[in-house]
C-alpha positions as CSV (number, residue, x, y, z in Angstrom):
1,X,-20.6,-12.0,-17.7
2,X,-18.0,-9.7,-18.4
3,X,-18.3,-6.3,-19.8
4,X,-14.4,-5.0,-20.0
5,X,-11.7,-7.0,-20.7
6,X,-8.2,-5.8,-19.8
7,X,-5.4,-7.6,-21.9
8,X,-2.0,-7.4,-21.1
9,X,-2.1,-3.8,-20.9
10,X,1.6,-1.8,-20.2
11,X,2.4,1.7,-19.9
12,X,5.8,3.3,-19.7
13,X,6.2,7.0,-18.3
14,X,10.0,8.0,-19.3
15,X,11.9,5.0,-17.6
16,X,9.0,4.2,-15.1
17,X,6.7,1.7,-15.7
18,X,3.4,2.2,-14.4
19,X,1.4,-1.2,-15.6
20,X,3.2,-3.9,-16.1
21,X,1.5,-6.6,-18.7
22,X,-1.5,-6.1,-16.6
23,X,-4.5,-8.2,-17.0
24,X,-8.3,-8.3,-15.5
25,X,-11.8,-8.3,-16.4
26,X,-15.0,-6.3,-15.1
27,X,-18.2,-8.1,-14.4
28,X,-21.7,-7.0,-14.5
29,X,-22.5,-5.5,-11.6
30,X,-19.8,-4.9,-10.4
31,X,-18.8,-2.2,-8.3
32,X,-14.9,-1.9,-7.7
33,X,-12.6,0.7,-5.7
34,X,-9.4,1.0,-6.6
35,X,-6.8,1.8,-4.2
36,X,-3.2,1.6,-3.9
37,X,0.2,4.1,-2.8
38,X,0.0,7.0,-5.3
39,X,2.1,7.6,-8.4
40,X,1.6,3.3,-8.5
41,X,-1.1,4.0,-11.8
42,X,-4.5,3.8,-10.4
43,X,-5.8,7.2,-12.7
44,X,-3.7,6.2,-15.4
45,X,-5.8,2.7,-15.3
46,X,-9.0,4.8,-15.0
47,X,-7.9,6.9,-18.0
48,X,-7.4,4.2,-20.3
49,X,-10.8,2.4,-19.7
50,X,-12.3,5.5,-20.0
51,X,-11.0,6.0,-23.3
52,X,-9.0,9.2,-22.4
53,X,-5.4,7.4,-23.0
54,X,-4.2,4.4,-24.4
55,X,-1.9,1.4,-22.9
56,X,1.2,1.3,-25.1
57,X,1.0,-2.0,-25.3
58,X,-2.4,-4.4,-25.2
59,X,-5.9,-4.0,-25.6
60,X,-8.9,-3.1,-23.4
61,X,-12.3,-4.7,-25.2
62,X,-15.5,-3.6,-24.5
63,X,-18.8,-5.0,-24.8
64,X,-20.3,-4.0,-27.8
65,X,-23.1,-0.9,-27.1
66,X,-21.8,0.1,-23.6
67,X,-22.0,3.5,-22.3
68,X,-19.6,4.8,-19.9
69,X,-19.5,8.0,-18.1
70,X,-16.2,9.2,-16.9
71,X,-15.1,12.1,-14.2
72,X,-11.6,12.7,-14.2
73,X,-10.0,14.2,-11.3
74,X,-9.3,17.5,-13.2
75,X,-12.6,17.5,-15.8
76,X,-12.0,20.1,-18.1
77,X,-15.0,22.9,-18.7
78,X,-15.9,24.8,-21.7
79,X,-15.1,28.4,-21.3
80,X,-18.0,29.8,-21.5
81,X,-22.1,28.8,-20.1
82,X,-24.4,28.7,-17.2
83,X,-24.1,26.0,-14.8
84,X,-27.4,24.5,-15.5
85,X,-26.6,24.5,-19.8
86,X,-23.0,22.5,-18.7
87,X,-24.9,19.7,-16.9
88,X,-27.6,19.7,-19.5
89,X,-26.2,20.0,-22.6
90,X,-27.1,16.4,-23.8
91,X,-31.0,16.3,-23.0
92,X,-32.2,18.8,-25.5
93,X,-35.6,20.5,-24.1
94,X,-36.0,17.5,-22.4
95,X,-37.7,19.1,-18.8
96,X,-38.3,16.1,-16.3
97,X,-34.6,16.2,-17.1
98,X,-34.0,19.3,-16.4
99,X,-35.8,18.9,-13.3
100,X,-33.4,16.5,-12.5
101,X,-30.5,18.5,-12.8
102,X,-31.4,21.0,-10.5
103,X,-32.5,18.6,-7.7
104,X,-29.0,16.9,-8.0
105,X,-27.4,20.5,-8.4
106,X,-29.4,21.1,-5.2
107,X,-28.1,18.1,-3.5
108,X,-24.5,19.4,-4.4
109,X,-25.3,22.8,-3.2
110,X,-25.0,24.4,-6.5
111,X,-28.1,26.2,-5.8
112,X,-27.8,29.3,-8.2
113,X,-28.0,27.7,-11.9
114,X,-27.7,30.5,-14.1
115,X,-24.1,31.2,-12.5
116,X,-21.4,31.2,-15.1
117,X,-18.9,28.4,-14.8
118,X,-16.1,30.6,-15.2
119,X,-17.2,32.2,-11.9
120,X,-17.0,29.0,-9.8
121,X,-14.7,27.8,-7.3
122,X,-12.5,24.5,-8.2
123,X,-14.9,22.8,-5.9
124,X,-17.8,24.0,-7.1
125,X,-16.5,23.0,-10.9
126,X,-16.0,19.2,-10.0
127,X,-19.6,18.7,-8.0
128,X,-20.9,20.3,-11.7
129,X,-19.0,17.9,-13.4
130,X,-20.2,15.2,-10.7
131,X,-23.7,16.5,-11.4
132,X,-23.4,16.1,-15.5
133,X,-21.7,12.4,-15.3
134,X,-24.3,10.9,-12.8
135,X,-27.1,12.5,-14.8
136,X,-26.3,10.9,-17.9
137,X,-27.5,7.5,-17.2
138,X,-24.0,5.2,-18.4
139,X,-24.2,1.6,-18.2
140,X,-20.6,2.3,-16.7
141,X,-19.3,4.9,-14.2
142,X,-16.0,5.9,-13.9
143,X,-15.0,7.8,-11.1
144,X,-11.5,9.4,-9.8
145,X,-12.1,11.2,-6.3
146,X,-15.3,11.7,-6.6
147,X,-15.5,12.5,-3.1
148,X,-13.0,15.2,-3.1
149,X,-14.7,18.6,-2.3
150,X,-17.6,17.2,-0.9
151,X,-18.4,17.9,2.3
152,X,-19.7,15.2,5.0
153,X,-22.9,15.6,4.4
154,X,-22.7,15.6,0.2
155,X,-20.6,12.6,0.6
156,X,-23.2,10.8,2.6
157,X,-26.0,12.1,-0.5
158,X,-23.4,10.3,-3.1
159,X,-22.7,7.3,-1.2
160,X,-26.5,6.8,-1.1
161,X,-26.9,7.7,-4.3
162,X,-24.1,5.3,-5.6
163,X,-25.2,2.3,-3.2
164,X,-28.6,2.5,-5.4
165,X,-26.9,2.7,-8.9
166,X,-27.6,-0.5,-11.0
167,X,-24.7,-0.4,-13.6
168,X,-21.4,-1.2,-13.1
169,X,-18.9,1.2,-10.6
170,X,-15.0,2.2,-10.7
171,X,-13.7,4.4,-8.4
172,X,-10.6,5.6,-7.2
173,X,-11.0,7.2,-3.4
174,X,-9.3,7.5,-0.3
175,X,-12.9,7.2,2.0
176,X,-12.7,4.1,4.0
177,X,-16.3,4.4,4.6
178,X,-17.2,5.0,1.4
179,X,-15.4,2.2,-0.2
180,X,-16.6,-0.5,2.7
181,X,-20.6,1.1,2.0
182,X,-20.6,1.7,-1.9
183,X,-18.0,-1.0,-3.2
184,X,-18.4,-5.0,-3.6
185,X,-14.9,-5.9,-5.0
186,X,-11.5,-3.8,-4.1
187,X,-8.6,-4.1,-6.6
188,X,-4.8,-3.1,-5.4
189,X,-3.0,-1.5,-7.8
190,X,0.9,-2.2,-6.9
191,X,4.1,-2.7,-8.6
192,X,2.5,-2.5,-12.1
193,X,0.1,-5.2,-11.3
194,X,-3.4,-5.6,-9.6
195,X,-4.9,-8.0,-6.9
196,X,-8.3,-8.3,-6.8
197,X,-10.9,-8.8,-3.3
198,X,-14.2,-9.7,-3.6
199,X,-15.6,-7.8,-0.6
200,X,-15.8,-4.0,0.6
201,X,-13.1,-2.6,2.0
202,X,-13.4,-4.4,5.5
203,X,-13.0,-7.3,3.7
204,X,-10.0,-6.4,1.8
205,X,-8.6,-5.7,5.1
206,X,-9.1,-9.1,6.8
207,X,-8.4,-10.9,3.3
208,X,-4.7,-8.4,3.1
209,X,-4.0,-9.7,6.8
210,X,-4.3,-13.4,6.2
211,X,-2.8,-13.3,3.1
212,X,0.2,-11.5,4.5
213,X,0.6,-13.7,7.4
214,X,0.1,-17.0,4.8
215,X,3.5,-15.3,2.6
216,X,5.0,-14.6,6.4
217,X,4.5,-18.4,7.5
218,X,6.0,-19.7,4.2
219,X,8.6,-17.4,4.6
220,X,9.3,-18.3,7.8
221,X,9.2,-22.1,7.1
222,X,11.7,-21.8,4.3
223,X,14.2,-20.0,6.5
224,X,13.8,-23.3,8.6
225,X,14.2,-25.7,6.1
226,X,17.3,-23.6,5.0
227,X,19.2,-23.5,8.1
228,X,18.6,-27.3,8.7
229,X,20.2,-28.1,4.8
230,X,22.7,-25.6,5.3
231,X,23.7,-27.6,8.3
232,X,24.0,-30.9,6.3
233,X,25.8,-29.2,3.3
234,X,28.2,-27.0,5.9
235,X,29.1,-31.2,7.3
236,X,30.1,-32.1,4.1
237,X,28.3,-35.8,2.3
238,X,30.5,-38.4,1.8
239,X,29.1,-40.2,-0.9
240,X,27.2,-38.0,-3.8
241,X,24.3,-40.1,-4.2
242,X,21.2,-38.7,-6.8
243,X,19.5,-38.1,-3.5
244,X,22.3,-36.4,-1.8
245,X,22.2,-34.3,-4.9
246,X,19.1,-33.5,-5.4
247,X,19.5,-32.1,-1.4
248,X,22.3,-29.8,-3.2
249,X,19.9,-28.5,-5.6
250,X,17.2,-27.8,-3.4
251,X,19.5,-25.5,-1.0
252,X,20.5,-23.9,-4.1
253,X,16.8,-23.2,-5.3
254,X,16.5,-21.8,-0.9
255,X,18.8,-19.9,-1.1
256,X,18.1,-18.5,-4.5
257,X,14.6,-17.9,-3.8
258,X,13.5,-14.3,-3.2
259,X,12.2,-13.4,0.6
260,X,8.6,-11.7,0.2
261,X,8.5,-8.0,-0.2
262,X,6.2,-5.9,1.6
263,X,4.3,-3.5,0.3
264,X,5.3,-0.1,0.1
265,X,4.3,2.2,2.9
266,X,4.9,5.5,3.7
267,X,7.2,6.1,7.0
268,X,6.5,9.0,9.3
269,X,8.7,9.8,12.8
270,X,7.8,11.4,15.2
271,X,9.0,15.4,15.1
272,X,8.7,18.2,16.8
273,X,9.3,21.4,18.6
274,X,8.6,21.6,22.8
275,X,5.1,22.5,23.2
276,X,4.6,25.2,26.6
277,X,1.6,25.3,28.5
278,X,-0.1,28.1,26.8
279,X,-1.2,27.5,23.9
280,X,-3.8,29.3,21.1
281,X,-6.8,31.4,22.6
282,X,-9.4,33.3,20.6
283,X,-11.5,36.1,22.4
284,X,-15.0,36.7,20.4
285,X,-13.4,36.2,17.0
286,X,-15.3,37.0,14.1
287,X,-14.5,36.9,10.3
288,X,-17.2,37.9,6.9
289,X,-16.4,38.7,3.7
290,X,-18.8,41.7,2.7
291,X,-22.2,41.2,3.5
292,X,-21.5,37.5,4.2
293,X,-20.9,36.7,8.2
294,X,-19.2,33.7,8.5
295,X,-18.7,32.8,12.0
296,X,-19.4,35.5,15.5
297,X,-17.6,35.7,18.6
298,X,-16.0,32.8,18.6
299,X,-14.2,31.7,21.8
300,X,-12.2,28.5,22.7
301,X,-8.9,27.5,23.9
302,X,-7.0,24.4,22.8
303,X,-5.7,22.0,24.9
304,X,-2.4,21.1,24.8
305,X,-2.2,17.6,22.7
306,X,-5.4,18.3,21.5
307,X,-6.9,16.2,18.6
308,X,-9.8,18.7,16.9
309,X,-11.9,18.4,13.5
310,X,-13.7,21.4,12.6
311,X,-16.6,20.2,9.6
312,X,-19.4,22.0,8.6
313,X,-21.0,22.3,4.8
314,X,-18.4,24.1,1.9
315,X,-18.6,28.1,2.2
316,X,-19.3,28.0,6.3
317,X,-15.8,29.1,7.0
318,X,-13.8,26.3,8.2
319,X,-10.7,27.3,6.4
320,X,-11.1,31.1,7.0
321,X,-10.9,30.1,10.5
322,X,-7.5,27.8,9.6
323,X,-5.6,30.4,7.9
324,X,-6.7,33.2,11.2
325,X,-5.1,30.3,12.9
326,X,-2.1,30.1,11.0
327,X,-2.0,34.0,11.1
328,X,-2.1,33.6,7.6
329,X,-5.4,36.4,7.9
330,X,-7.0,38.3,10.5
331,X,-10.0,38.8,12.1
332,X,-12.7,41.2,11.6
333,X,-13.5,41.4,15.3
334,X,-11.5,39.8,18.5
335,X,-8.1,38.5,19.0
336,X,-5.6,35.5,18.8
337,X,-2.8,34.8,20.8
338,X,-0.4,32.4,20.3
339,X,1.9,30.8,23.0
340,X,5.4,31.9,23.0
341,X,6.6,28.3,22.5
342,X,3.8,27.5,19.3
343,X,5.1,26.8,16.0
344,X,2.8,26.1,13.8
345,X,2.8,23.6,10.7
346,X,-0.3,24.7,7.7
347,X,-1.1,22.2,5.4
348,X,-3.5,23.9,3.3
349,X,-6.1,22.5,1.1
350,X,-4.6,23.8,-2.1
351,X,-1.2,22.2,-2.6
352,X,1.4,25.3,-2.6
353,X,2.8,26.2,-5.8
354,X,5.7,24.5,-6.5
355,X,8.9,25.3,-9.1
356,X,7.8,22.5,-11.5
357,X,11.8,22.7,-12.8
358,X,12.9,22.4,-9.3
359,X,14.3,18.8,-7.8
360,X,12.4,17.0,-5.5
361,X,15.1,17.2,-3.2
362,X,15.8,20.3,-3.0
363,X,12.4,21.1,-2.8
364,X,12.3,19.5,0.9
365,X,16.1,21.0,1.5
366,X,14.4,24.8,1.6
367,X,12.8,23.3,4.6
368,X,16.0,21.6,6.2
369,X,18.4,19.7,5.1
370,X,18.5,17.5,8.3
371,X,15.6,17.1,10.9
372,X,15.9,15.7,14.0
373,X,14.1,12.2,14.6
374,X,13.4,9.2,17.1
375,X,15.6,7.6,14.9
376,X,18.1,10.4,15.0
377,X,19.1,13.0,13.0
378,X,18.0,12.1,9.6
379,X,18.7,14.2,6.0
380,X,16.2,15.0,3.3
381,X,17.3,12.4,1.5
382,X,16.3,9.7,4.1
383,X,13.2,11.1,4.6
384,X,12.0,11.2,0.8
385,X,12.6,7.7,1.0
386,X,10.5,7.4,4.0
387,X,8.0,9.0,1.6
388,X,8.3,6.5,-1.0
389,X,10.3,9.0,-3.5
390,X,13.4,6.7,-5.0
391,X,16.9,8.6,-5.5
392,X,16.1,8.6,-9.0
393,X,12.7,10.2,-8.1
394,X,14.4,12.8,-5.9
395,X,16.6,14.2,-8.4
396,X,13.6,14.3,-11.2
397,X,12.3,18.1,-11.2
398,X,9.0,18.5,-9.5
399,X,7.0,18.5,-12.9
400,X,7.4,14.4,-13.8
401,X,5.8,13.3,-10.0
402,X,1.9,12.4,-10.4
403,X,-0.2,15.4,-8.5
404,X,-0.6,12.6,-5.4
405,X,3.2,13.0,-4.9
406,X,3.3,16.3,-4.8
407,X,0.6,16.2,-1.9
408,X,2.1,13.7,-0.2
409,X,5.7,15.7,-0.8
410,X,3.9,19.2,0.8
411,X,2.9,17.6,3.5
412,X,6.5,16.3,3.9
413,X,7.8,19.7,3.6
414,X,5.1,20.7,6.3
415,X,6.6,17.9,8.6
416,X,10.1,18.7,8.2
417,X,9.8,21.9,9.5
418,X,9.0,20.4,13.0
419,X,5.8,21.9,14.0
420,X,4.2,21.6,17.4
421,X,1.2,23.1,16.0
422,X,-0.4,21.0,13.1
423,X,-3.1,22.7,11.1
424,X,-4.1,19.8,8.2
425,X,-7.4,21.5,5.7
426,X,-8.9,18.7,4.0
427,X,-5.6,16.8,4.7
428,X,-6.9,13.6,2.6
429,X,-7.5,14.8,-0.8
430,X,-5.2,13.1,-3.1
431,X,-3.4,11.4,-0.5
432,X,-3.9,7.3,-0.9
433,X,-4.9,5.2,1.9
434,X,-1.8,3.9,3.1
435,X,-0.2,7.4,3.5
436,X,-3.4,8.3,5.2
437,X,-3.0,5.1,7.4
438,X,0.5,5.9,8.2
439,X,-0.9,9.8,8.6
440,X,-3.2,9.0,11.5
441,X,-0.4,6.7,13.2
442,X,2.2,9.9,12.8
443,X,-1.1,11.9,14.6
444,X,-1.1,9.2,17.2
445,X,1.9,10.1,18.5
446,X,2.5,13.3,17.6
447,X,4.0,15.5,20.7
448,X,1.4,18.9,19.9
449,X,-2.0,20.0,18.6
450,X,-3.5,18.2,15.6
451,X,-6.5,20.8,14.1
452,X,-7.8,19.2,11.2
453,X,-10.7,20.0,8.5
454,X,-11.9,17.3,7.1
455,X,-15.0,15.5,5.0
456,X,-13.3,12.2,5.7
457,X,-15.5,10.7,8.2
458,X,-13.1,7.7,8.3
459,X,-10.2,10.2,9.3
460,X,-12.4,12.1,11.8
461,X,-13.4,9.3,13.4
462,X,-9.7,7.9,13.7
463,X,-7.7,10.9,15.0
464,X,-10.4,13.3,16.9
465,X,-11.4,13.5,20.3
466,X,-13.6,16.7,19.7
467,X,-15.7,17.4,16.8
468,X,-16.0,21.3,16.0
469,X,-19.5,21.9,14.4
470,X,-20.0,25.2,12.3
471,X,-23.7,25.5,13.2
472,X,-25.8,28.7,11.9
473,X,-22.6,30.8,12.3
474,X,-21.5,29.8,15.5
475,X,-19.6,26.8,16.4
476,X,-20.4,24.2,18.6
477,X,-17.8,21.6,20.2
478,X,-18.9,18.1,20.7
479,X,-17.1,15.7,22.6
480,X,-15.6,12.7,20.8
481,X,-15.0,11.5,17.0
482,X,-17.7,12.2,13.9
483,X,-19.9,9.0,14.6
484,X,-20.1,10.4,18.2
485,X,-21.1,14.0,16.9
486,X,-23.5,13.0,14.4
487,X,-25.5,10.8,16.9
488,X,-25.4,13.4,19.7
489,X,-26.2,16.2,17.0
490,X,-29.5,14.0,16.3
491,X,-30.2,13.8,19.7
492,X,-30.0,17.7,20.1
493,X,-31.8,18.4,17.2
494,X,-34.8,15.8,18.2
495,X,-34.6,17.0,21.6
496,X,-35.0,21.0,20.7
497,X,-38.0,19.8,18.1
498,X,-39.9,18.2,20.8
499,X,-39.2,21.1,23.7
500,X,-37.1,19.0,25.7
501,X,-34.2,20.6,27.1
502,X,-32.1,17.5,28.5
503,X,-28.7,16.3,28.7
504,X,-28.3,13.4,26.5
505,X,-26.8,15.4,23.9
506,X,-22.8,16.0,25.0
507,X,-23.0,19.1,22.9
508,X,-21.3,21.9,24.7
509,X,-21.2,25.6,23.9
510,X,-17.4,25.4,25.7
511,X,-14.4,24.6,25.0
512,X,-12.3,22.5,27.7
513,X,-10.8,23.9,30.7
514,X,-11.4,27.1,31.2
515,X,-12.7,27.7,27.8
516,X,-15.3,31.0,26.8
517,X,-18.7,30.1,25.3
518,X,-19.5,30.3,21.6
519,X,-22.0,32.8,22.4
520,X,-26.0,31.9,23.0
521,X,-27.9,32.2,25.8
522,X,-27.1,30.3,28.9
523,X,-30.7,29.4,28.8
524,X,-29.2,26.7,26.0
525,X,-26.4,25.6,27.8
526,X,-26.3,21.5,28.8
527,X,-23.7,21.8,31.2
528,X,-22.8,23.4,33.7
529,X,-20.1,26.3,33.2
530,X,-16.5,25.2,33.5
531,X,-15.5,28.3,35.2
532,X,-17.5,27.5,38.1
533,X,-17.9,23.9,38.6
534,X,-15.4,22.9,40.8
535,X,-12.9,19.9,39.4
536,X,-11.3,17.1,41.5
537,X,-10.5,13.8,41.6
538,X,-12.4,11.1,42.8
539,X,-10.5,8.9,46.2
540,X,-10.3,5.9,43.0
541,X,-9.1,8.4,40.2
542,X,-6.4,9.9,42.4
543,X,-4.9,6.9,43.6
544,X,-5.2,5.6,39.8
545,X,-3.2,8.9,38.9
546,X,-0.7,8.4,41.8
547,X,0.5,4.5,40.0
548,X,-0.6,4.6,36.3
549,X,3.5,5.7,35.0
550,X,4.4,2.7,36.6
551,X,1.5,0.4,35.8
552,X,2.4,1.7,31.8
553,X,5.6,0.7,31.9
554,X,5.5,-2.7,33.9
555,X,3.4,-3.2,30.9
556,X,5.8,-1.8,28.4
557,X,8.7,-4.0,29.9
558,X,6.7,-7.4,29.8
559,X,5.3,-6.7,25.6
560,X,9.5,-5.8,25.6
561,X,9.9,-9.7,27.1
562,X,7.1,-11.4,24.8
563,X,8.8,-10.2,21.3
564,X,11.6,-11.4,22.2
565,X,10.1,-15.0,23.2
566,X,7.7,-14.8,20.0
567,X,11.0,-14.1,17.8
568,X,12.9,-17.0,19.6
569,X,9.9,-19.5,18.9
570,X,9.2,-18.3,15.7
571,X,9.3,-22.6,14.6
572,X,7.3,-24.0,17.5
573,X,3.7,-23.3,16.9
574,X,2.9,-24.4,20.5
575,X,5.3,-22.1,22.1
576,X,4.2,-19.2,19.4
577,X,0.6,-19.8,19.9
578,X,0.8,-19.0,23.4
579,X,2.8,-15.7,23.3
580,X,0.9,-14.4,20.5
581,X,-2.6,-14.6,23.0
582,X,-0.4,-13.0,25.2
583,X,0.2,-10.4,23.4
584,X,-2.8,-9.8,22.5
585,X,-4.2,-9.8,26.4
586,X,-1.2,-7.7,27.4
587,X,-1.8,-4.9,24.3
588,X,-5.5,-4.9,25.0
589,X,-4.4,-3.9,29.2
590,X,-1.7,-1.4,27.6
591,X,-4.4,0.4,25.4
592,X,-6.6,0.7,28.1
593,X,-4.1,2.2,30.1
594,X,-3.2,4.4,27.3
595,X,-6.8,6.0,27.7
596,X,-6.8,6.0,31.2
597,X,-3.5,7.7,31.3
598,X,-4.8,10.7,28.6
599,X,-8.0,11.0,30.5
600,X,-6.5,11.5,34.2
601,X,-3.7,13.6,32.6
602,X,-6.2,15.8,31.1
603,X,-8.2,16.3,33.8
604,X,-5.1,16.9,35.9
605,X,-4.0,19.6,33.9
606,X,-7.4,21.1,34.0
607,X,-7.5,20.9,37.8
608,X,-4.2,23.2,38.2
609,X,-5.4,25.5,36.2
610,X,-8.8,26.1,37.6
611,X,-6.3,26.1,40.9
612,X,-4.3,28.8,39.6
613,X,-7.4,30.6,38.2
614,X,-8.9,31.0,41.7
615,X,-5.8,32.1,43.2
């Protein structure tokens, strides 16, 4: 039974049309993510069936008594009251409700509820806001990034919390896992228009794939059936029979016919400055903020090409410790030194203030007007496109883009300024999926150090090789992505409540070769010390070391030989079959390689300088 009906809805910004005639219905029950490339309408479409805008055209028609409770991404907040009177405000002296409140407000770490709301943090204002909508009991929520200032552990409460609600769900968010765990329908909002999934977000994947390669196919079967009339009409017919004609006509119609667009994506290259051996070390740094110690004597060294999240719950410190990075602060106690070949790239989690008059263009021309690319040397202009801004787009001032494009510009900026160093603070708010997919590809490949902060488990679990744990005011590294560190954090945990003092968890109070310890005593260390274990390889490692360039690129030539034969049998489904399972076999042996190549390298570079450390 539906509940909302959406009726050829259209809205116009200037001379850009955001929904295009747009129509769809919302079932009870349902609970539906919307995603799609930002600035393409997704808030705008949350706005208007929450009642906070209207469609310029059309009609949105809801069932008659429903309630719907709506959290914008920027709510707004009455100027003056307590944080417990703001979430309350509609249940009276109502005190099981009240009781409520402050468990949620708990939950949401909004602990003190007699604090003002004028002296909270931006953060802090949309959990409250959070807090009031899911309190109220709607028959409908509406939700745009509601996952945005949560940390890992919040978002893990609301996604509980959410999987449990009975009435029906929107939600715009870029958290992968969060759509696929909270979600039973996906709708992709592009090109004015939007194409509904029924299935989590894994499901929208696979459906997206096959329907992609179904448009592909029929693509690729009308370029055949076009080159064989094109033949026949280039030869010339005799003799214009009503059949020969009708052949004319359907060529035309072929010809005619638009090929299948993709959808837009966002385009990153690979860029960069050299990256020398040394890199960043901190020596016991510290950092407080009056009586409030954030983090002591902390100690690590990164790794060249390292891939590092640092998470911990909001307030801990994580993005002190980014800016200290950055040398954007300093520390209270210990030092920082920085490589003579590190240049480092912030993207902080507050989008910089921008000159709202000021062109998009030249906007990204204060950073450089032409950056240097695997593509070659490429101009601002190029790569706004790469970013999905049209000309027309690019020589708008700052103040018409949607606040998604001005993320997604920053962190353009950021990249044009060729980093070797990236430091990315909560690098996926307001950033849509497929930027963030394109994002972690860019990170693949990227020739530096990626140090990330981040409550997108998704993200963490895609790009890190080392999880940085702010833990009681010190921070512990584990090894691997968040899935990894949250299982071997259990482990630790269980393990110190029950006395045992094993290995099981990976958790290490180190930091990689030749790293200092967080502090502690060495009573709690796992592992033994770095500094004195002696590294080597194994007889099998070395002589895996000695051929793996070679192996790599044998296997880089032959994937080289098979898209070339896939592209050549592109009509013969036999011949196609087979190349495309040899692809796959031959990718799989590549990846692997890929691993084993990071892993040896690693510990090769690790070796020398334990080497030169002894010396």
């Amino acid at each position: 039974m539906s509940v909302i009906n959406v009726e050829h809805i259209s809205k116009l910004y200037g001379d850009r049309m955001v929904l295009d005639d747009l129509s769809c219905s919302v079932d009870a029950g349902d609970k539906i993510g919307i995603i799609g490339v930002n600035g393409t309408g997704k808030s705008t479409l949350l706005r208007m069936l929450a009642g906070d805008e209207e469609p310029d055209s059309g009609t949105i028609i809801f069932s008659r008594g429903l309630t719907v409770g709506w959290l914008p991404q920027n709510p707004d907040f009455p100027e003056k009251g307590s944080v417990l009177s703001y979430v309350c405000e509609d249940a009276g002296e109502d005190y099981a409700f009240e009781s409520e409140a402050k468990s949620m407000l708990n939950a949401l770490e909004l602990y003190d509820y007699g604090q003002e709301l004028r002296e909270l943090s931006g953060g802090q204002k949309k959990r409250a806001a959070l807090c009031k909508v899911l309190l109220q009991s709607n028959d409908v929520l509406i939700l745009d990034e509601p996952t945005n200032h949560l940390d890992n552990f919040m978002a893990d409460w609301l996604e509980k919390y959410l999987s449990r609600y009975k009435g029906v769900l929107l939600l715009v968010t870029h958290d992968r896992y969060f759509l696929d765990r909270v979600t039973n329908q996906i709708w992709e909002v592009d090109k004015g228009k939007v194409y509904s999934y029924m299935s989590g977000y894994s499901g929208y994947l696979e459906r997206k794939a096959e329907k992609e390669e179904m448009v592909q196919a029929a693509e690729r079967k009308r370029q055949s059936i076009l080159r064989v009339e094109l033949q026949w009409v280039m030869r010339g017919a005799r003799a214009r029979s009503t059949k020969q004609k009708a052949r004319l006509e359907r060529f035309e119609r072929l010809k005619n016919m638009d090929a299948p667009q993709s959808a837009r994506q966002v385009e990153m290259e690979v860029v960069g400055t050299r990256l020398g051996k040394k890199t960043i070390e901190l020596e016991n740094v510290s950092k407080g903020y009056g009586d409030r110690q954030l983090f002591s004597d902390f100690s690590y060294i990164f790794r060249r090409y390292e891939r590092i999240g640092f998470v911990g719950v909001n307030g801990c410190g994580k993005s002190t410790l980014m800016r200290l990075l950055a040398g954007k602060e300093e520390p209270d106690t210990g030092t920082i030194v920085w490589g003579e070949t590190i240049k480092i790239g912030y993207f902080a989690q507050e989008c910089e203030v921008m000159d709202e008059q000021q062109r998009v263009i030249d906007y990204i021309r204060d950073a450089a007007e032409y950056i240097q690319t695997s593509d070659g040397r490429i101009s601002a202009s190029r790569m706004l496109e790469r970013f999905l801004f049209s000309p027309d787009m690019q020589y708008a001032p700052i103040a018409k883009i949607s606040g998604g494009e001005r993320r997604r510009l920053y962190l353009l900026k950021v990249l044009m300024e060729a980093p070797n160093v990236l430091i990315l603070d909560e690098p996926t708010n307001d950033l849509d999926i497929a930027t963030l997919q394109v994002l972690e590809g860019f990170l693949d490949n990227f020739p530096g150090i990626v140090i990330v902060v981040s409550h997108d488990r998704y993200f963490l679990d895609r790009i890190s090789d080392r999880i940085a744990s702010f833990e009681d005011g010190q921070i512990r590294i584990y090894e691997g992505g968040y899935t990894d560190y949250m299982e071997k954090r259990k482990q630790r945990e269980d393990g110190e409540e029950s006395g045992w003092n094993g290995n099981a968890a990976e958790s290490v109070d180190r930091a990689g070769s030749g790293e200092k310890g967080t502090g502690g005593s060495a009573k709690k260390k796992r592992y033994r010390d770095p500094a004195t274990e002696k590294l080597r390889f194994t007889f099998a490692e070395q002589k895996e070391f000695d051929t793996i360039d070679e192996d790599i690129e044998a296997l880089e030539s032959r994937m080289e030989i098979i898209e070339a034969e896939i592209a050549k049998n592109a009509t013969n489904f036999v011949k196609l079959n087979e190349w495309v399972q040899e692809k796959e076999s031959v990718q799989k042996q590549l990846d692997e390689k890929m691993e084993r190549w990071v892993y040896l390298n690693d510990l090769a570079e690790r070796i020398e300088e334990q080497r030169k450390g002894r010396q």
